[in-house]
N, C-alpha and C positions, 0 to 999 in steps of 0.2 A: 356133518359130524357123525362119526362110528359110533353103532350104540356096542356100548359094553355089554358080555353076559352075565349071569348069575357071578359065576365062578372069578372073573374077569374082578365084577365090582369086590368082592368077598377080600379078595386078596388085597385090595388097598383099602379095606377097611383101617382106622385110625383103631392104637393100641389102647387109647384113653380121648376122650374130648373134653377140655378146660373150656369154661365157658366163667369168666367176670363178671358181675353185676344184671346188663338184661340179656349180657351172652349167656350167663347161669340158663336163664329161662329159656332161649332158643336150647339150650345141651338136652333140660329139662322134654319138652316138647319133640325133641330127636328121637330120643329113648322111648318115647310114648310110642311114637309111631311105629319103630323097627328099631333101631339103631342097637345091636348088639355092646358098642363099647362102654367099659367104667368109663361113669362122670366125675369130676374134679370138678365143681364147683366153689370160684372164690369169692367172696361177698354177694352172696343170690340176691339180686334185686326183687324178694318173696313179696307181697301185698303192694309193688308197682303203683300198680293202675289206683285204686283204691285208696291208700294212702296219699300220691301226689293232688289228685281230683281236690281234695277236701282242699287244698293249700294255695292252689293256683288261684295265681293275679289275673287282673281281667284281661283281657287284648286276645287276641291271636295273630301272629305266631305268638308263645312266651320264648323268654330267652332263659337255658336249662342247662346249667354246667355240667360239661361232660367232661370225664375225670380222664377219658385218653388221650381228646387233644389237650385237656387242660387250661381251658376257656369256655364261654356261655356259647352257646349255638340257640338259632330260633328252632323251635321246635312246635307243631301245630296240637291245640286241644284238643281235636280228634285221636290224635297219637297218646293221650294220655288217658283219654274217654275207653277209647278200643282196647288197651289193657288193662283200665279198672275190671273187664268180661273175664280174662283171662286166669284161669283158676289153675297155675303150672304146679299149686305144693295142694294140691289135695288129697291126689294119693304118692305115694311111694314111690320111684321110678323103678321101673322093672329090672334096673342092671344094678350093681354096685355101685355105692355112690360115692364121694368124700365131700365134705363141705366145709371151706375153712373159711372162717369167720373172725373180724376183729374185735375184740371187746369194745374199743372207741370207734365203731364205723358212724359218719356222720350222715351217710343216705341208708344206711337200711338199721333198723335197730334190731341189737344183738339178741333184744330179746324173745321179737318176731319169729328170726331163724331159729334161734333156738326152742321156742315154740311148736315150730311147725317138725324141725326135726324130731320132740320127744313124740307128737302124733305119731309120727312116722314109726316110731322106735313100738310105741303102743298097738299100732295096728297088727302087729306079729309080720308084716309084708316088707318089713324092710331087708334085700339080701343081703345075706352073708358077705362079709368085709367091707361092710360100708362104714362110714367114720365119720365122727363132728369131730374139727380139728379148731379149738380156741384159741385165737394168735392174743392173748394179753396185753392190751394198749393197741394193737394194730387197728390202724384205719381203715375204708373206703380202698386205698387202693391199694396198700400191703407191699408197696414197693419196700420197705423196709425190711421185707420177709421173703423175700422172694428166695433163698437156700432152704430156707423150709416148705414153700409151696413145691421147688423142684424135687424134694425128697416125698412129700407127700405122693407127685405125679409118678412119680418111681414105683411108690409102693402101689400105686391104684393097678400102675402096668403088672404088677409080680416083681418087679425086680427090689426086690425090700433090704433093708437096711436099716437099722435101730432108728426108730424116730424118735 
């Protein structure tokens, strides 16, 4: 494989990265490390690790619905152990952020994110155009919203439009 250069990787930089539920926290985690682009964050799976640990049945694997395929997958306790560590909303992410949120989300509650968001808002660290977008009634997966998550991604890129 050819490695890329600076210049090479720069230029295929993505104009926004959308991250869903524990995509949110891989986007989250990007940003930390380098990643120049606004995040779009749709339902952050914010206090993961932490929240599920308390809930879990006994066995391993558990079986853990995931909302892309839209059925239970086994999933191991170590996988849910390993992100209770995981501390992705403690500080602010260093780029522009968006986070759109349902008021009915049935895996993350609305009032967590938005929690962690007023931190964020209070720390003075949150950049300039970043945005808590409350989808009213939207669930977990916001399929029902999705002309507004795509205007949302518009605006995160610059290309804005009255939302």
């Amino acid at each position: 494989m050819a490695k890329l250069s600076f210049w090479e990787i720069k230029r295929h930089l993505p104009a926004a990265v959308v991250g869903s539920s524990l995509g949110a926290l891989i986007a989250l985690e990007a940003a930390r490390i380098g990643l120049k682009s606004p995040l779009v964050l749709l339902a952050p799976a914010l206090g993961f690790g932490a929240r599920w640990t308390e809930k879990l049945p006994e066995g391993d694997p558990i079986l853990f619905f995931h909302h892309g395929e839209g059925r239970e997958l086994p999933i191991h306790r170590q996988f849910f152990e390993e992100m209770a560590r995981v501390d992705s909303d403690r500080d602010p992410p260093p780029v522009p952020v968006t986070v759109v949120m349902g008021t009915r989300d049935e895996s993350v509650p609305f009032e967590l994110v938005g929690e962690v968001w007023r931190r964020w808002e209070q720390s003075g660290r949150l950049p300039a155009d970043s945005r808590f977008v409350e989808i009213t009634g939207g669930d977990h997966g916001l399929l029902d919203h999705v002309d507004r998550i795509a205007e949302e991604i518009r605006c995160a890129v610059g290309l804005r439009s009255e939302v």
